[in-house]
DRENDRENTOR-862509 format. One line per 2 residues: number of its first residue (from 1); for each residue x, y, z of N, C-alpha, C. Coordinates in steps of 0.05 Angstrom, whole numbers, padded with zeros to 5 digits. Example, Ala and Ser with C-alpha at 12.3 -4.5 7.8 and 13.67 -1.06 7.14 Angstrom:
<nodes>
1	00264:-00114:00156:00246:-00090:00156:00264:-00066:00156; 00257:-00045:00142:00273:-00021:00143:00258:00001:00157 $
</nodes>
This chain:
<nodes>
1	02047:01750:01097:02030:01770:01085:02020:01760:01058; 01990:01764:01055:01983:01752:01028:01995:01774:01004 $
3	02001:01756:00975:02011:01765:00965:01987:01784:00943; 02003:01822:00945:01986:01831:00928:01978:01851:00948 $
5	01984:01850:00968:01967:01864:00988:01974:01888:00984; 01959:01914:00985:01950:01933:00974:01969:01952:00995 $
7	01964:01948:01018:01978:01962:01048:01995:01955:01057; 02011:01938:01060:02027:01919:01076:02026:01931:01103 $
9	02029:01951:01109:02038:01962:01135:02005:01962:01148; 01979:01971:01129:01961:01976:01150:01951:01945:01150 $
11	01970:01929:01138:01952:01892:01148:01956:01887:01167; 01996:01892:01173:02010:01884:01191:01997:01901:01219 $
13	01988:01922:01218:01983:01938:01248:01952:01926:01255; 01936:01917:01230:01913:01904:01240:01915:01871:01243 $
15	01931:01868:01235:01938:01835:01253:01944:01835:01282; 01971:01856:01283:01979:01863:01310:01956:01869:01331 $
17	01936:01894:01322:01912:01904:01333:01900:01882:01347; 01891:01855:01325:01873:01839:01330:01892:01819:01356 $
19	01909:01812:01356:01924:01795:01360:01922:01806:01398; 01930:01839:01398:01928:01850:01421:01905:01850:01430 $
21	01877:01849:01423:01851:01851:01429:01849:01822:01443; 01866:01803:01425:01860:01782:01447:01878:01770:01462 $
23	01889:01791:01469:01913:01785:01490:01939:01769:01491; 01952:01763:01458:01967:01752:01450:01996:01768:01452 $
25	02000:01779:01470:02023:01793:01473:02050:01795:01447; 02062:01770:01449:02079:01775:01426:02081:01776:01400 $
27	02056:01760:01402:02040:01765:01373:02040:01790:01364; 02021:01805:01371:02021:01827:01366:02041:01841:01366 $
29	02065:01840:01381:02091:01856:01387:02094:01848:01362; 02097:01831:01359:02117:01828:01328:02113:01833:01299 $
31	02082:01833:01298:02066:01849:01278:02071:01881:01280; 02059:01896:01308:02080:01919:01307:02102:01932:01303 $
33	02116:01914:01314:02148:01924:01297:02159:01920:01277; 02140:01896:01267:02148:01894:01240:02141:01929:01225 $
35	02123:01930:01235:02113:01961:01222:02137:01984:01220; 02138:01978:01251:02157:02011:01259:02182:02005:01257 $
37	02189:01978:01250:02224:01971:01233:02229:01972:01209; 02196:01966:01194:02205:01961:01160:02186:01994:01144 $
39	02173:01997:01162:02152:02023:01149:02168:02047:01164; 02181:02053:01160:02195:02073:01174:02172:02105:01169 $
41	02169:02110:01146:02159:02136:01138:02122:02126:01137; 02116:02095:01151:02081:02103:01150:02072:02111:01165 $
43	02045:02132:01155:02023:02143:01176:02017:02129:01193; 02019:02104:01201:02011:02086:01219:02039:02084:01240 $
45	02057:02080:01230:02082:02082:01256:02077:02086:01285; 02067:02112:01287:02066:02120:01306:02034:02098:01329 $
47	02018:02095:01315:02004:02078:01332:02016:02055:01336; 02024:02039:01318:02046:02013:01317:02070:02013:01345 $
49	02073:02044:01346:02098:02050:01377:02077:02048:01401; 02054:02051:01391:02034:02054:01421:02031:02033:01422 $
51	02017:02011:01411:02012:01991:01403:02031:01968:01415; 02062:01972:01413:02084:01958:01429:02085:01956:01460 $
53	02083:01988:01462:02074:02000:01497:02051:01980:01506; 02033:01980:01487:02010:01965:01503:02007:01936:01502 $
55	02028:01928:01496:02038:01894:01490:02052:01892:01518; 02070:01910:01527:02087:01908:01554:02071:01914:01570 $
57	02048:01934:01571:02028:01946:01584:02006:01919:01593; 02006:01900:01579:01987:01877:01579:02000:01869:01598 $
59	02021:01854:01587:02044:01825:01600:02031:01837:01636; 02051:01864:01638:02042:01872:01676:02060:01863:01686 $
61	02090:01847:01672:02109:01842:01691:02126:01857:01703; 02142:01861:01720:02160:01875:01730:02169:01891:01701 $
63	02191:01867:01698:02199:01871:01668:02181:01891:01644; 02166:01875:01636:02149:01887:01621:02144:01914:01617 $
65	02135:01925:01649:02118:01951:01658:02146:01965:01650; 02168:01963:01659:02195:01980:01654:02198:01992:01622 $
67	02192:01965:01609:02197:01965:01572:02182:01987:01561; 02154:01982:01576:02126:01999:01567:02124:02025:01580 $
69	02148:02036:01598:02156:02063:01600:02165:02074:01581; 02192:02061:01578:02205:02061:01545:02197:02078:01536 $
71	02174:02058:01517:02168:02054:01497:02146:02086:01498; 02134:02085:01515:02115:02114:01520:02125:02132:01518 $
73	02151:02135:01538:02163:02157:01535:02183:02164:01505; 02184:02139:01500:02206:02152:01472:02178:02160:01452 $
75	02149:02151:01456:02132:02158:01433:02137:02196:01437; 02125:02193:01461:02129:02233:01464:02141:02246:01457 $
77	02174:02234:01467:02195:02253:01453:02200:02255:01416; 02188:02224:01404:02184:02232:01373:02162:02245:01365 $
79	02137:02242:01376:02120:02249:01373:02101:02268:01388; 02114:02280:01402:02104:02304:01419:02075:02323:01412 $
81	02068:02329:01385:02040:02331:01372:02026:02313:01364; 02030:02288:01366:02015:02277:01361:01990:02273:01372 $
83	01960:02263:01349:01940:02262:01358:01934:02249:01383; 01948:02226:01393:01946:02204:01409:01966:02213:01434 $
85	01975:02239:01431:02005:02245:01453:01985:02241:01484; 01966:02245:01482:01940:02247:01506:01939:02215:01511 $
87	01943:02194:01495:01945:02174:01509:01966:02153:01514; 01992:02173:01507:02019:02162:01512:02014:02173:01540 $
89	02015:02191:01542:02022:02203:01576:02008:02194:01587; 01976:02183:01587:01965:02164:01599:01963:02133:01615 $
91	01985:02130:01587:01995:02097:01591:02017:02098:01595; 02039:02127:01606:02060:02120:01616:02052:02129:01645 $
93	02033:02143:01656:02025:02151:01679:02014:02119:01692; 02002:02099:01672:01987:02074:01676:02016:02068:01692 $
95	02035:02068:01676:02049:02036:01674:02060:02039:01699; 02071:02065:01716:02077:02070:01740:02057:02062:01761 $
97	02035:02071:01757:02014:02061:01775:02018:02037:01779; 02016:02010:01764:02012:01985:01771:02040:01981:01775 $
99	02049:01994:01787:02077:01986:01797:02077:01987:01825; 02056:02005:01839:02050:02019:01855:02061:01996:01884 $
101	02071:02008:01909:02068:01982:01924:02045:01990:01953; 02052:01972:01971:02031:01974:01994:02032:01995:02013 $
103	02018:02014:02031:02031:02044:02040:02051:02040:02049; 02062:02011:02062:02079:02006:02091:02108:02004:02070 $
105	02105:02005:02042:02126:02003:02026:02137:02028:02012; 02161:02030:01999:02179:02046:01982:02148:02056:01961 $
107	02155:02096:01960:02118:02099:01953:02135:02105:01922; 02164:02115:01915:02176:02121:01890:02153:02117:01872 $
109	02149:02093:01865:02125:02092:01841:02096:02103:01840; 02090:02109:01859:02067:02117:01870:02069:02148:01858 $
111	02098:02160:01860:02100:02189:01862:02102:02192:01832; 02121:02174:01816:02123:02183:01794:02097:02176:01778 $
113	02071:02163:01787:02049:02151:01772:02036:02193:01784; 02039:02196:01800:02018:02223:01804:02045:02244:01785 $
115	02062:02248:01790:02077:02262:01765:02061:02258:01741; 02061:02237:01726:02061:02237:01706:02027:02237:01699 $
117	02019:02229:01722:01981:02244:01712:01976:02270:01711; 01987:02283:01730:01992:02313:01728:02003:02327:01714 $
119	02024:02310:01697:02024:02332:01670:02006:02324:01655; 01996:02303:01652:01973:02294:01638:01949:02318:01639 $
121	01940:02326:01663:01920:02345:01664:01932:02373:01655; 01954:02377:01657:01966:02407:01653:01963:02409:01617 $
123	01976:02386:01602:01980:02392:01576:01952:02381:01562; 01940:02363:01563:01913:02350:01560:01890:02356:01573 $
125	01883:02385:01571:01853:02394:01581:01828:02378:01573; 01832:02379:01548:01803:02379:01533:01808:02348:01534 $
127	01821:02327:01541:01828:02304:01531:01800:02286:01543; 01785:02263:01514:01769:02243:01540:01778:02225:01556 $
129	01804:02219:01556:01810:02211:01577:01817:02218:01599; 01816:02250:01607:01806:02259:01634:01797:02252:01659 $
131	01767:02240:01645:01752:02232:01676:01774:02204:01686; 01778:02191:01676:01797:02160:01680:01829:02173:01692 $
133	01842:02196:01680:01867:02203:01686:01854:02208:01718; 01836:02223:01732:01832:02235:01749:01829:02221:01776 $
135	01817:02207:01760:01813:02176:01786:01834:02161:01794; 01853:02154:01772:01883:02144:01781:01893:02161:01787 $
137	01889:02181:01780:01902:02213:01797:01899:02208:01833; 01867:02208:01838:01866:02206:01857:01874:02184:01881 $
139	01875:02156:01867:01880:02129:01872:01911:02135:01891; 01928:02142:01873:01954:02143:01873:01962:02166:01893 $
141	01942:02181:01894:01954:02210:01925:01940:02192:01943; 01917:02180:01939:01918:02165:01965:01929:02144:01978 $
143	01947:02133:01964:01973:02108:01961:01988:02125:01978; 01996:02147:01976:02020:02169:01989:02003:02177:02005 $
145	01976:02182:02012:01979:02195:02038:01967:02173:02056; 01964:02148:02053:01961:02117:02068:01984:02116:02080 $
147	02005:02116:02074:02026:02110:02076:02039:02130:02104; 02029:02156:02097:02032:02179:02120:02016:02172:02139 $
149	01993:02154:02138:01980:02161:02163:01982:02144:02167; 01988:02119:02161:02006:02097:02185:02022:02098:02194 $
151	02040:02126:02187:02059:02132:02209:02055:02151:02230; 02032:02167:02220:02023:02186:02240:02001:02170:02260 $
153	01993:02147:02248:01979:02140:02280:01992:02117:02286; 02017:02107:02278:02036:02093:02295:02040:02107:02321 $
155	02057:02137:02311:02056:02158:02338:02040:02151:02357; 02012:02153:02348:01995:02159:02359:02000:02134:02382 $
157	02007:02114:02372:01988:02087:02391:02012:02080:02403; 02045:02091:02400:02061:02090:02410:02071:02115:02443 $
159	02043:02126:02434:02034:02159:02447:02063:02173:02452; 02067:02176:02417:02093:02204:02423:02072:02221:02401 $
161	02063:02233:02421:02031:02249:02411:02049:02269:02393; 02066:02285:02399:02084:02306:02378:02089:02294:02348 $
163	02095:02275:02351:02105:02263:02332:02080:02254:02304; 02052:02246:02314:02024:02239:02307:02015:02266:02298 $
165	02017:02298:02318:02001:02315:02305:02018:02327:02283; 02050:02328:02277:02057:02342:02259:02059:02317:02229 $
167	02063:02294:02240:02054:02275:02222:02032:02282:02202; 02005:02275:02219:01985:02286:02210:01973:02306:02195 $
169	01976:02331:02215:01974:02348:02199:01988:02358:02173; 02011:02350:02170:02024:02359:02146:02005:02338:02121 $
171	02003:02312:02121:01984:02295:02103:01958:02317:02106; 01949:02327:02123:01922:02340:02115:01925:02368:02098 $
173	01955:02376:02101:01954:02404:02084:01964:02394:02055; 01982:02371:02058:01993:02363:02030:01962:02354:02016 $
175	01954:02343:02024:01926:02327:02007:01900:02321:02020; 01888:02350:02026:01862:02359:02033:01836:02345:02026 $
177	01840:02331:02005:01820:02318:01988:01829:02293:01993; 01848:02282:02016:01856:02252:02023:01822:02234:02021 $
179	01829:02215:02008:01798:02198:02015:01786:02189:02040; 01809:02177:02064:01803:02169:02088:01814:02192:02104 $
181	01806:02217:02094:01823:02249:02121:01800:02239:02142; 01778:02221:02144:01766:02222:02173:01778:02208:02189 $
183	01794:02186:02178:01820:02175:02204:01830:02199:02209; 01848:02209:02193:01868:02229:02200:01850:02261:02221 $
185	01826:02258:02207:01813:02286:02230:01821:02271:02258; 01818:02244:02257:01803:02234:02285:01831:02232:02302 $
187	01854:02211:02297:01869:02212:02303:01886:02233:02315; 01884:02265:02294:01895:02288:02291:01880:02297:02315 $
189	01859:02300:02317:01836:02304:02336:01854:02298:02373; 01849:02263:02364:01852:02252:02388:01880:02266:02407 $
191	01902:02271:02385:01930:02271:02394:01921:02305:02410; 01907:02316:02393:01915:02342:02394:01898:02348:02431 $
193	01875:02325:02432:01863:02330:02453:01883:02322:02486; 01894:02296:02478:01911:02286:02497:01927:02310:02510 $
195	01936:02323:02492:01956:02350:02501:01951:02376:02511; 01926:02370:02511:01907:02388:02514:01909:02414:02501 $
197	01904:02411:02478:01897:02417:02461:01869:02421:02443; 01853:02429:02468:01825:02418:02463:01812:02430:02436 $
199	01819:02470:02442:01811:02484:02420:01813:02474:02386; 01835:02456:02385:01854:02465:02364:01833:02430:02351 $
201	01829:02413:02363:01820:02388:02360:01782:02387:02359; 01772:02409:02368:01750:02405:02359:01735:02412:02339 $
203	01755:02426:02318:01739:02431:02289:01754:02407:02275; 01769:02388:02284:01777:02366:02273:01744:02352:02266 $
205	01744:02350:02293:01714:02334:02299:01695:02343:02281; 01695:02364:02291:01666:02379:02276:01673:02368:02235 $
207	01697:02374:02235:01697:02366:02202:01688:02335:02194; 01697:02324:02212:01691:02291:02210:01667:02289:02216 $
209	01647:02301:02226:01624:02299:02226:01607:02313:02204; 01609:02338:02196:01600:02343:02175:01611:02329:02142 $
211	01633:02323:02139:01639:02311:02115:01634:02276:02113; 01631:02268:02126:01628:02238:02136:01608:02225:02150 $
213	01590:02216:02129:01558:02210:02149:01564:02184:02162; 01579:02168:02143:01571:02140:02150:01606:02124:02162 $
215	01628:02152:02179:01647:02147:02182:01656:02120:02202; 01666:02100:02211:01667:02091:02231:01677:02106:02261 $
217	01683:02128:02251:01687:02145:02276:01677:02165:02282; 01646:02159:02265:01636:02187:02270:01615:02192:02295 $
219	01608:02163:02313:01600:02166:02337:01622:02175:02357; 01647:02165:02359:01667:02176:02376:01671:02201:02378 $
221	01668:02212:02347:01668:02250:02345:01661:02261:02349; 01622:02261:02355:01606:02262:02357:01618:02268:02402 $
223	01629:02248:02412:01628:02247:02432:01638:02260:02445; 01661:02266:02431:01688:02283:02437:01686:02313:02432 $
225	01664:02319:02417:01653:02343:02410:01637:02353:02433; 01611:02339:02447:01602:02346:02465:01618:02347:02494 $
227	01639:02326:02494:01662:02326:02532:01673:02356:02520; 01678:02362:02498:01702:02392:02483:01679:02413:02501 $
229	01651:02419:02487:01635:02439:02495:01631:02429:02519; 01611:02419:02533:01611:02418:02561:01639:02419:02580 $
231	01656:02415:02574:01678:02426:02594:01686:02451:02581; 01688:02469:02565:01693:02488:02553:01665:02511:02570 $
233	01639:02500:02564:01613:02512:02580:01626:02514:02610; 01632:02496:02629:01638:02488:02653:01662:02511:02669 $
235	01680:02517:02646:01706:02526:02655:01696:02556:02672; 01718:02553:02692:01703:02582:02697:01710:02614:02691 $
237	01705:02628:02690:01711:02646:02668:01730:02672:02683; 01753:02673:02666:01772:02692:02677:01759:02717:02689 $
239	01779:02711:02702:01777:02736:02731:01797:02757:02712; 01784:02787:02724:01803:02809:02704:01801:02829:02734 $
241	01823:02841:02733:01830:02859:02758:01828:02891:02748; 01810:02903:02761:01812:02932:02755:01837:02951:02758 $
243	01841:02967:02738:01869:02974:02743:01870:02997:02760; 01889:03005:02779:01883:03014:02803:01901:03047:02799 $
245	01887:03065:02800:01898:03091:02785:01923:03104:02801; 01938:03111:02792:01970:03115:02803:01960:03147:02820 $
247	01971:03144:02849:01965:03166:02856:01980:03187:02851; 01974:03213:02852:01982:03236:02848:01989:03243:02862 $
249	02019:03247:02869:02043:03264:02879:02035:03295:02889 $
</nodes>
């Protein structure tokens, strides 16, 4: 530190700053903590703790991502009003996400990355990082409900059709706003038709056709919708027996 310096603490968090801008990880860690070890009572501390988070938040290692939970979550619990508390919860909702694994894997991280966006939206209304929380919001329910519907059309192609529609449908009530629900209409669809279940499978269709212009299944739906009505037109229509009046004694 040059000698004389007026701030010491706001040099050290703009070295660190700079150091993190260009991706020098420990660099900057160590300019940070020098802050939040030796400045105990500065106005700056508290970014200096964010500032560490986003040194582990860089790295992206296993390791790392763990530290930069930490570190987020201990900012909250000291700093729970703070101006920046909107982008602790942010970057501890991050650090789960990139943890995230493939649907066919353990979804744990997946769940606690949508936990922790969702309190994000509950306590942080007005926050601008909203539109960004919302999207990893969404990213991450679709991580969990990928994951459901490769098991629900495993069922399917293993044809234990029971097993495919309650599969399914439970992913369509848990998360209505799934990004790919036109697999799941179709599939849900298909199972429900095999069983004959025709009624119950053709507003599947019909939804995959109206919400989904450019679906890859939206000619098959399309097809399955017209064999539904024309055999439904076709059927022939219950017979009802007049009831025959009890004679009188």
């Amino acid at each position: 530190m040059p000698p004389g310096t007026a701030q010491p603490d706001q040099y050290l968090y703009d070295k660190g700053k700079e150091a993190l801008d260009n991706k020098k990880w420990l660099t900057a860690r160590e300019f940070f903590k020098q802050v939040t070890e030796t400045y105990t009572q500065s106005p700056i501390r508290p970014d200096a703790k964010l500032g560490i988070g986003d040194t582990y938040l860089g790295e992206g290692s296993s390791e790392s991502l763990v530290l930069a939970i930490a570190e987020f979550q201990e900012f909250l619990s000291f700093y729970p009003t703070h101006a920046r508390a909107d982008y602790a919860q942010y970057k501890l909702g991050l650090a789960h996400f990139r943890q995230m694994r493939a649907p066919q894997r353990d979804q744990t991280e997946t769940r606690d990355a949508i936990r922790e966006f969702e309190t994000f939206i509950v306590r942080y209304p007005n926050s601008d990082l909203m539109p960004e929380v919302k999207n990893r919001l969404r990213e991450a329910k679709d991580r969990v409900s990928e994951a459901e519907f490769e098991v629900g059309r495993f069922y399917y192609r293993i044809k234990w059709y029971p097993g495919a529609i309650d599969r399914l449908s439970a992913l369509l009530k848990a998360d209505p706003e799934f990004t790919s629900r036109d697999e799941a209409y179709y599939y849900l669809g298909e199972a429900l038709n095999v069983v004959g279940r025709k009624a119950e499978a053709l507003p599947l269709y019909e939804k995959l056709v109206a919400e989904f212009e450019k679906s890859d299944y939206l000619e098959d739906a399309k097809k399955r919708i017209e064999e539904i009505k024309a055999a439904t037109s076709t059927d022939p229509p219950a017979t009802t027996t007049a009831a025959v009046p009890a004679k009188k004694s």
